[in-house]
BAVEXTI-873586 format. One record per residue (C-alpha): x, y, z; residue in three letters. Coordinates in Angstrom, 2 decimals. Layout:
BEGIN
REC        X        Y        Z  resn
REC        X        Y        Z   ALA
...
***
This chain:
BEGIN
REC        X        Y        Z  resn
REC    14.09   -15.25    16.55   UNK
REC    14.96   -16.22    12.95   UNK
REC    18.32   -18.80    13.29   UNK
REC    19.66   -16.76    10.07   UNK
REC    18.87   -13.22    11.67   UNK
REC    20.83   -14.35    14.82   UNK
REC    23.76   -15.72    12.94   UNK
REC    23.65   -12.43    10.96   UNK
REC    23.54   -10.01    13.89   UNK
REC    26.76   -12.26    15.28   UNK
REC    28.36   -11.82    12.04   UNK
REC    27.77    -8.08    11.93   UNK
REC    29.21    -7.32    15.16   UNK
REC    32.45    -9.81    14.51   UNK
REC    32.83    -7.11    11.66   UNK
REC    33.03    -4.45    13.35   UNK
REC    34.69    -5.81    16.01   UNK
REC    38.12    -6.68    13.32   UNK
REC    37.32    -3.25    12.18   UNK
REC    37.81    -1.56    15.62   UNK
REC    41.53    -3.32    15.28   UNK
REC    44.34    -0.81    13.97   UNK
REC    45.43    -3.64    11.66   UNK
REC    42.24    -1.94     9.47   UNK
REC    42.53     1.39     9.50   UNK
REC    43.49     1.30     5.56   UNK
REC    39.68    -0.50     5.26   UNK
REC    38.24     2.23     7.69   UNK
REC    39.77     4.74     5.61   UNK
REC    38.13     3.11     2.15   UNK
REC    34.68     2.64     3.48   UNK
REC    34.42     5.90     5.40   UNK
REC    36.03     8.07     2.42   UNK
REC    33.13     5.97    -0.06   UNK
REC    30.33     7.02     2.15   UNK
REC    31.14    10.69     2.31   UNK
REC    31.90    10.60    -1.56   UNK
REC    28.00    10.32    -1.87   UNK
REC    27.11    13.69    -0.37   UNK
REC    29.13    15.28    -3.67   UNK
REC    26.30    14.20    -6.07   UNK
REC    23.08    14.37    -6.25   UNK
REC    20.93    11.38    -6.29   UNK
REC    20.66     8.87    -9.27   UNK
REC    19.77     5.24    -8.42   UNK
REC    21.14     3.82   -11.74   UNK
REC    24.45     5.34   -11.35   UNK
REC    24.71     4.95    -7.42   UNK
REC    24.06     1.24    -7.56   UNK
REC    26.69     0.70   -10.33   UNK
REC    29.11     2.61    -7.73   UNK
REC    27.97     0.80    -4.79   UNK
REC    28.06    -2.97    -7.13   UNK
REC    32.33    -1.87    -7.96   UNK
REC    32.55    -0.96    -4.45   UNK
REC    31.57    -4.32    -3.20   UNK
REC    34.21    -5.96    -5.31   UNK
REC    36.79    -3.63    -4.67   UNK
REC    36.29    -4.43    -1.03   UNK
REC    35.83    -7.96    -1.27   UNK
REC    39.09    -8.48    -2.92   UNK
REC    40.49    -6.36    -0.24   UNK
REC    39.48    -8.30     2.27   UNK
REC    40.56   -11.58     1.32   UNK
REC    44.10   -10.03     0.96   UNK
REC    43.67    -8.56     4.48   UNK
REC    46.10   -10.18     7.56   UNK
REC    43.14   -10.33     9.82   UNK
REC    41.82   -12.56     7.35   UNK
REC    44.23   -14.77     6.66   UNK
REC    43.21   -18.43     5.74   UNK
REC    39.47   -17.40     6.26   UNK
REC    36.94   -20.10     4.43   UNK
REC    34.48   -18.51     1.98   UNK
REC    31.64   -18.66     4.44   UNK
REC    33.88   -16.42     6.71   UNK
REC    34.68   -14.00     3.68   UNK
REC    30.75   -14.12     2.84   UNK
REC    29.69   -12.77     6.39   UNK
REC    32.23   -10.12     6.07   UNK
REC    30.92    -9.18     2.62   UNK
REC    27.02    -9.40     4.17   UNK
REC    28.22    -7.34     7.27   UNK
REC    29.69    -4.24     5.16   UNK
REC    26.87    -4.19     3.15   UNK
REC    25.02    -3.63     5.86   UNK
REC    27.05    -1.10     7.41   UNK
REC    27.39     0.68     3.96   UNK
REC    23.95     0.79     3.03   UNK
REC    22.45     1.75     6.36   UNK
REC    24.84     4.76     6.30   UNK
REC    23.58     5.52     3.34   UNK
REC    19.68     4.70     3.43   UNK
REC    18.78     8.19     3.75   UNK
REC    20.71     9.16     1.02   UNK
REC    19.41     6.28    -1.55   UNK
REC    16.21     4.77    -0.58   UNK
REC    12.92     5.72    -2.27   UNK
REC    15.13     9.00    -3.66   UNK
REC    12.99     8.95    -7.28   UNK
REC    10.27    10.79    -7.81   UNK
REC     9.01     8.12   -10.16   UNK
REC     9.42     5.55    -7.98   UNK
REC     7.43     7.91    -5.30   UNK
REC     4.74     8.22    -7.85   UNK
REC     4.61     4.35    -8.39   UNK
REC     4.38     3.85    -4.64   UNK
REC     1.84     6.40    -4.06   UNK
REC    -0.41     4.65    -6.88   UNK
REC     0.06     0.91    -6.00   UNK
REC    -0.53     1.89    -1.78   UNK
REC    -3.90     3.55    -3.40   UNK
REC    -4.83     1.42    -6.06   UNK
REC    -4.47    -1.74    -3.62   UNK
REC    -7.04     0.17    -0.70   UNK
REC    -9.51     0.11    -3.24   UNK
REC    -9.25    -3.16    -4.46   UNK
REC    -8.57    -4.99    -1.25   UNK
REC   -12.42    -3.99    -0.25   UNK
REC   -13.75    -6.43    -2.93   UNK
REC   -10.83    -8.92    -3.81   UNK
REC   -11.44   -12.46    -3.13   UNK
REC    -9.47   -15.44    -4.05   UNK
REC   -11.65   -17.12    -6.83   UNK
REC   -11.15   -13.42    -8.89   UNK
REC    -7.63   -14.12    -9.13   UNK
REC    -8.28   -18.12   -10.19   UNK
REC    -7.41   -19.56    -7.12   UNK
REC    -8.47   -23.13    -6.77   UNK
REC   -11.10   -23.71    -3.73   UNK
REC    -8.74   -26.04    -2.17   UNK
REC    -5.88   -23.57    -1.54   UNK
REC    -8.21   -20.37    -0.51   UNK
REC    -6.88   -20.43     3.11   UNK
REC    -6.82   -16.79     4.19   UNK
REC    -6.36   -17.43     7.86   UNK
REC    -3.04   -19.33     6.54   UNK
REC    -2.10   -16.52     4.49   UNK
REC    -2.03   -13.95     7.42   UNK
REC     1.89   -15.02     8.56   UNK
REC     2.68   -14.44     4.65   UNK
REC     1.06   -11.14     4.73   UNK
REC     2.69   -10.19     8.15   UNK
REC     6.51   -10.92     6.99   UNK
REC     6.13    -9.05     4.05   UNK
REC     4.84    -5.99     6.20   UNK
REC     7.88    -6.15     7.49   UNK
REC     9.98    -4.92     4.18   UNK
REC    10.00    -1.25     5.43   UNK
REC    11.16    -1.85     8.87   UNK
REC    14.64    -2.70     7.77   UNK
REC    17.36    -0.78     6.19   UNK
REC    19.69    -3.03     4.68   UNK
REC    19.12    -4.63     1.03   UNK
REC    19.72    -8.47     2.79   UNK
REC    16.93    -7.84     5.12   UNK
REC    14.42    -6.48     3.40   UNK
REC    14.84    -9.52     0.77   UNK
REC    14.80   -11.81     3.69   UNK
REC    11.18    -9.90     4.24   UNK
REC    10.05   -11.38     0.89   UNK
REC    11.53   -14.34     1.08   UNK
REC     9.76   -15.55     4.47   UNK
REC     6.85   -14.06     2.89   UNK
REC     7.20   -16.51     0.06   UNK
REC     8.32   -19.83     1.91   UNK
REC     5.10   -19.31     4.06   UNK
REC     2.69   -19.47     0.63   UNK
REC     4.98   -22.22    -0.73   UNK
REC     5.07   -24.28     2.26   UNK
REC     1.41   -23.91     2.51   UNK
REC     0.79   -24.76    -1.37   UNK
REC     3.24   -27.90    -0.46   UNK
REC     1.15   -28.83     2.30   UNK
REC    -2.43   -28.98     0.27   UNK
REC    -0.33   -31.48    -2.77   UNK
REC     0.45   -33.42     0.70   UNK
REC    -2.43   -33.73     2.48   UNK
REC    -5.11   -33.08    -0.29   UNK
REC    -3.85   -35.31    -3.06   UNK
REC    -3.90   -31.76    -4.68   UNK
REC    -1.34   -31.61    -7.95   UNK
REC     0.44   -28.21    -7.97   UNK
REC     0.48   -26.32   -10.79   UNK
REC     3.69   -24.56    -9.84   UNK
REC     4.08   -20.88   -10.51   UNK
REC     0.73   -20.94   -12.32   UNK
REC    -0.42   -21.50    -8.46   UNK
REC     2.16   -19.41    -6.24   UNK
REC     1.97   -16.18    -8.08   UNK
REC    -1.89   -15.52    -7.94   UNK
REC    -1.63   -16.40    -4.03   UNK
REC     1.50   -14.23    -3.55   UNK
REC    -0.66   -11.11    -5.20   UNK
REC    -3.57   -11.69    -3.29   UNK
REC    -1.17   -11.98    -0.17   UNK
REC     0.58    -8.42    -1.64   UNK
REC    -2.63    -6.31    -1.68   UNK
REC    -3.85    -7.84     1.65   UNK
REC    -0.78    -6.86     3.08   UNK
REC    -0.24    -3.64     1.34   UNK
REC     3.12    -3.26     2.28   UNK
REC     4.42    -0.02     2.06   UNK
REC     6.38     2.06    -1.03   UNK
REC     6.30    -1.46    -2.29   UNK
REC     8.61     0.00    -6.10   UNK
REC    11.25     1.60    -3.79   UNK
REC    12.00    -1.01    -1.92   UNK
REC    12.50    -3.35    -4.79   UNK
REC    13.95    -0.81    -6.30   UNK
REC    16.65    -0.69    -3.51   UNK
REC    17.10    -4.55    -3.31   UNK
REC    17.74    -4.69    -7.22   UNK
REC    20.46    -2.44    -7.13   UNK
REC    22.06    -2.15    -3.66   UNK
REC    21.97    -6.14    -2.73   UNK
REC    25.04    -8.14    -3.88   UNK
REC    24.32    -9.35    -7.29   UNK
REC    26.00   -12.93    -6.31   UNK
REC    22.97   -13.34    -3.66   UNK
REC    20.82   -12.01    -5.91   UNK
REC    20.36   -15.29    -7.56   UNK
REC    18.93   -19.10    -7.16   UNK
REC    16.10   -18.85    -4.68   UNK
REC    16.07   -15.25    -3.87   UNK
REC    16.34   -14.37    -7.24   UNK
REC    13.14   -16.12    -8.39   UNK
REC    11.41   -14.81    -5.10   UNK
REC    12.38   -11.72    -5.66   UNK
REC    11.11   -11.66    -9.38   UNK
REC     7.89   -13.04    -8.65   UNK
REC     7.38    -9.92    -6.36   UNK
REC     8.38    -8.12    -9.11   UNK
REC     5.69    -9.22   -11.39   UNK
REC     2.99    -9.19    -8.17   UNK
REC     3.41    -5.33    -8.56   UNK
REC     3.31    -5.31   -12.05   UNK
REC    -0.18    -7.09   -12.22   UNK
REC    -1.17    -4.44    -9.47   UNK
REC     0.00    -1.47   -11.62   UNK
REC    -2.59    -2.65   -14.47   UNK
REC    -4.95    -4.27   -12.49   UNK
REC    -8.16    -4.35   -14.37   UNK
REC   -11.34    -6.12   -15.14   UNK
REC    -9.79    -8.66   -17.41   UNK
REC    -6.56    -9.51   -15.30   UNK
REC    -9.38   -10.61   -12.22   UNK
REC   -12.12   -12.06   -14.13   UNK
REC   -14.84    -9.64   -13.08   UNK
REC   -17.46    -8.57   -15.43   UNK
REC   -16.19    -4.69   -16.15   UNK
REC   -19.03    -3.21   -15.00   UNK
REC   -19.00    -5.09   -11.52   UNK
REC   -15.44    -4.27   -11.73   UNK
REC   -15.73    -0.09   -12.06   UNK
REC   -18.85    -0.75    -9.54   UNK
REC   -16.80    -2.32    -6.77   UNK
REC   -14.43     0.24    -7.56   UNK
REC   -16.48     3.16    -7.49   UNK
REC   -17.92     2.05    -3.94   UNK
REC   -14.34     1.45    -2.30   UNK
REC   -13.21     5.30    -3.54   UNK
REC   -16.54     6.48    -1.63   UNK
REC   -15.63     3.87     1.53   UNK
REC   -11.83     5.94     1.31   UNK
REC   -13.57     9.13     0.95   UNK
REC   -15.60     8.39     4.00   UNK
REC   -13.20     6.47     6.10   UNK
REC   -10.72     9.32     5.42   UNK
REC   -12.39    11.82     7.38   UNK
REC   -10.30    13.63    10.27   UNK
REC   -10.77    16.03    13.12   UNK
REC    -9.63    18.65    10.84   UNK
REC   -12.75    18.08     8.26   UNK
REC   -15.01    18.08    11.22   UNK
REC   -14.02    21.23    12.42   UNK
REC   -13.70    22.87     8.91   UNK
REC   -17.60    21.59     8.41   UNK
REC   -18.89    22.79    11.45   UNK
REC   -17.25    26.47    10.54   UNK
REC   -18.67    26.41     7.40   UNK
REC   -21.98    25.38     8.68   UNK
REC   -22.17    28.65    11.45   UNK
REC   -20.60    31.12     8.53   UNK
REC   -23.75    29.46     6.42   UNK
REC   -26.85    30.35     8.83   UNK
REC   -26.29    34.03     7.46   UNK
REC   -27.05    33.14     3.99   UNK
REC   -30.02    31.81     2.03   UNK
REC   -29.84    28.70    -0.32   UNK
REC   -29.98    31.09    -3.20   UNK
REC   -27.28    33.17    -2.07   UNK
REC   -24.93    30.15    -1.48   UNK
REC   -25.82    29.15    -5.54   UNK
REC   -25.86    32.52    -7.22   UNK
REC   -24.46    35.02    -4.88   UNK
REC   -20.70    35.54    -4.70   UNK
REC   -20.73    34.43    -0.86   UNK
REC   -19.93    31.06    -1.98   UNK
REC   -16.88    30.12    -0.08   UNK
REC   -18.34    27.61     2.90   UNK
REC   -20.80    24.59     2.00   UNK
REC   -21.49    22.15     4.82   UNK
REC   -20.69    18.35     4.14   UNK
REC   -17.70    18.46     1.50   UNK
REC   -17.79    22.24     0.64   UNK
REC   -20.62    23.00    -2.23   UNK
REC   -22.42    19.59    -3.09   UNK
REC   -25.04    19.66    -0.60   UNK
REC   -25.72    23.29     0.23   UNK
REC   -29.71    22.67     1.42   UNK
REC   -28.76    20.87     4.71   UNK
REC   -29.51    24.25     6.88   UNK
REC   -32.51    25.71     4.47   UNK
REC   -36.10    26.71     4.75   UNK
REC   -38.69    25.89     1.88   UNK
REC   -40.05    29.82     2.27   UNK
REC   -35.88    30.22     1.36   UNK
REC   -36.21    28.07    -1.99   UNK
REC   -36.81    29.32    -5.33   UNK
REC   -37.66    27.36    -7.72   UNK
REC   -33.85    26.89    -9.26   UNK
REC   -33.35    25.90    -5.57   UNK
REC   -35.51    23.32    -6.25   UNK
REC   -34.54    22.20    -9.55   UNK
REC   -30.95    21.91    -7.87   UNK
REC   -32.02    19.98    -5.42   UNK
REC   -33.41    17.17    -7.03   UNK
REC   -30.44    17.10    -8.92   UNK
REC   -28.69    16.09    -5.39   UNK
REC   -31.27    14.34    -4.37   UNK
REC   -30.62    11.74    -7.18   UNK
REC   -26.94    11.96    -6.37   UNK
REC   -27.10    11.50    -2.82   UNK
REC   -29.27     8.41    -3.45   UNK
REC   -27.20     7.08    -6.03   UNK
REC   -23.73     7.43    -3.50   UNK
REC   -26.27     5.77    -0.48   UNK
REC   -26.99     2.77    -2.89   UNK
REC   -23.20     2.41    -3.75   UNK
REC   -21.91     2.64    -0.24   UNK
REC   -24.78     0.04     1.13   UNK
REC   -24.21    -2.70    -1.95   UNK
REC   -19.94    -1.89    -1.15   UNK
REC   -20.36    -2.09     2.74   UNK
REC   -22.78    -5.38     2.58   UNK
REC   -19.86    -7.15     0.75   UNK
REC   -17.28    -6.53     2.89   UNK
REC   -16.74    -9.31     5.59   UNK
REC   -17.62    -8.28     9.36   UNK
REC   -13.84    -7.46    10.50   UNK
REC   -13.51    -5.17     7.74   UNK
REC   -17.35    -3.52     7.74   UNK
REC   -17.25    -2.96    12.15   UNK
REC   -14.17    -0.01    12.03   UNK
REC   -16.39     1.53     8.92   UNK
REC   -19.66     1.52    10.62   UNK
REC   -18.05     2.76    13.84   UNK
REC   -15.97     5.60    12.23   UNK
REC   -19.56     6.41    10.46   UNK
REC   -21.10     6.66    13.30   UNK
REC   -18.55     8.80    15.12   UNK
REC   -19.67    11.18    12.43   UNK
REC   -23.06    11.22    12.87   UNK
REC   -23.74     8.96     9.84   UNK
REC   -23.80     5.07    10.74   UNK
REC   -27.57     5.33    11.20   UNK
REC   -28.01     5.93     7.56   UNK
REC   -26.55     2.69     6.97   UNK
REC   -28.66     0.77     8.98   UNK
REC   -31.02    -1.61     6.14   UNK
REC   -34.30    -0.42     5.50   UNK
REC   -35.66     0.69     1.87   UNK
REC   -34.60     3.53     0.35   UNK
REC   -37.16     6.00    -1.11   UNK
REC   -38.30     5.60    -4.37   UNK
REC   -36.90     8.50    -6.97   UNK
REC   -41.06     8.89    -8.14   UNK
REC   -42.51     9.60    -4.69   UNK
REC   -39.60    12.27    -4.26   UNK
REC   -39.90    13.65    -7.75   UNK
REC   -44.08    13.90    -7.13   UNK
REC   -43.35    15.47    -4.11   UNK
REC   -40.86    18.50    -5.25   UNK
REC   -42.98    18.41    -8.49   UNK
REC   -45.76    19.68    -6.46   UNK
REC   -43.43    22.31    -4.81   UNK
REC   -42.36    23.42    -7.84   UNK
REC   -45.80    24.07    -8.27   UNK
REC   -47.10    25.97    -5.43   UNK
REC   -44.26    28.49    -5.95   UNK
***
């Protein structure tokens, strides 16, 4: 366990252990009477921290006035301080963490925005140097900063970001040592700590900064964790507006790679409950014809993703010859998504591409991935050309 941690849980339970004596009943009074105040308004972060900042204070001087302690040092005073905060903010996590919708909204879009990229990001598109592109190092950074949303109070989930950031430092460190490689400081450390971010993705990534920024003690908000803190801070940012530019891709490669991982999501994504839903809509649809499912008003159930590929059941006898202008229309779409999927899948690395190819072939699909060459648009085009014909 983490020497810090330990000392903290000591200090926590020496708190409430003086606050359990009847010499503090006036500071059981204050803290209780400030945590119930919060259920008379309704939430708003700005104007909660700013109560919860005065609060600190309030109590802080009141406990170095306090008999039980008398002639305390300031280290003593300091785990008393760290200790209410997180009683305080624990009791009132529910109440003020991730309570904005805007901040909801931000974490919905970076959690989304970094599973798509995180299927094609490598370390030489952020300007990594070669020498420090140790993933397999990078894993323990990634794995402490997971952590963020298992914690409730404000010093703990900094502490998340802070081991998460010694790890990448100490690892930087290590390469000037032992590679006679020159750091380049924070020009260095902040592309590693956003690749580390959207490998870890950790989760609503804005409201919990959002809750260290204004519920930790601005004194130890500062020094060290302050310039942690704020290079998370700009990690995100840089995630918010990812883009071409900001990872040296060519723009088209960049909407490409894209384009494939929201098709990967959309198949990965699948659950029991689409499965079912398909295979209803698939019995309701043996009762119509393919024109009926285009034209007619019966148009409610489409196998495979409701209406885009409504010719997996038909007949040619069935087809007209809209029918079969339609389908080559799919045709060329269904060939187009294959292509995507293959060129996305064949750049993934083999721990990510094995749960894909095993979730598509739980549905029936893997075998469609398997390489061979896909049919040329002319043959197909000849072929329903000559359909189109005999009708």
């Amino acid at each position: 366990m983490d020497t810090s941690i330990s000392s903290q849980s000591l200090s926590f339970f020496d708190f409430l252990d003086r606050m359990r004596n009847p010499a503090s009943v006036n500071l059981v009074r204050s803290i209780k009477s400030f945590i119930v105040s919060f259920s008379f308004y309704p939430p708003n972060p700005e104007n909660d921290g700013k109560r919860v900042q005065e609060f600190y204070l309030i109590m802080e001087a009141a406990i170095r006035e306090h008999p039980l302690w008398t002639g305390a040092t300031e280290e003593e005073i300091d785990c008393a301080m760290e200790a209410l905060e997180k009683y305080v903010m624990t009791k009132l996590f529910s109440r003020t963490f991730a309570v904005s919708p805007e901040d909801a909204k931000i974490d919905h879009e970076i959690s989304e925005k970094i599973c798509l990229v995180r299927t094609f990001l490598k370390p030489e598109h952020l300007d990594i140097p070669a020498i420090l592109r140790k993933e397999a190092s990078w894993l323990l950074a990634e794995k402490e900063l997971q952590k963020i949303n298992t914690f409730k109070a404000p010093r703990e989930k900094l502490s998340s970001i802070m081991n998460c950031c010694r790890v990448i430092n100490n690892l930087l460190l290590n390469a000037a040592m032992t590679e006679n490689h020159v750091p380049a400081g924070a020009d260095e450390f902040l592309p590693v700590l956003i690749y580390v971010t959207i490998k870890a993705n950790p989760p609503q990534l804005q409201s919990n900064l959002r809750f260290i920024q204004l519920y930790r003690r601005q004194a130890k908000l500062m020094s060290e964790p302050e310039y942690y803190f704020t290079n998370l801070v700009s990690a995100k940012s840089f995630i918010v507006d990812l883009n071409a530019t900001s990872l040296s891709m060519d723009e088209i490669k960049f909407e490409e790679s894209m384009q494939a991982a929201k098709l990967i999501t959309k198949v990965t994504s699948g659950t029991s409950q689409d499965t079912q839903a398909n295979q209803t809509n698939q019995h309701e649809e043996t009762e119509c014809s393919p024109s009926k499912k285009i034209h007619g008003s019966s148009i409610t159930a489409m196998p495979l993703h409701g209406s885009e590929y409504p010719y997996l059941e038909a007949k040619s006898e069935e087809m007209t010859l809209k029918d079969v202008d339609r389908l080559l229309i799919l045709y060329k779409d269904v060939v187009a998504k294959y292509t995507t999927l293959c060129r996305a899948i064949s750049n993934l690395s083999t721990s990510e591409k094995e749960p894909i190819l095993r979730h598509l072939e739980s549905q029936g699909t893997g075998s469609m991935l398997a390489p061979k060459p896909i049919i040329e648009d002319k043959e197909t085009t000849k072929e329903i050309s000559q359909a189109k014909d005999e009708n």
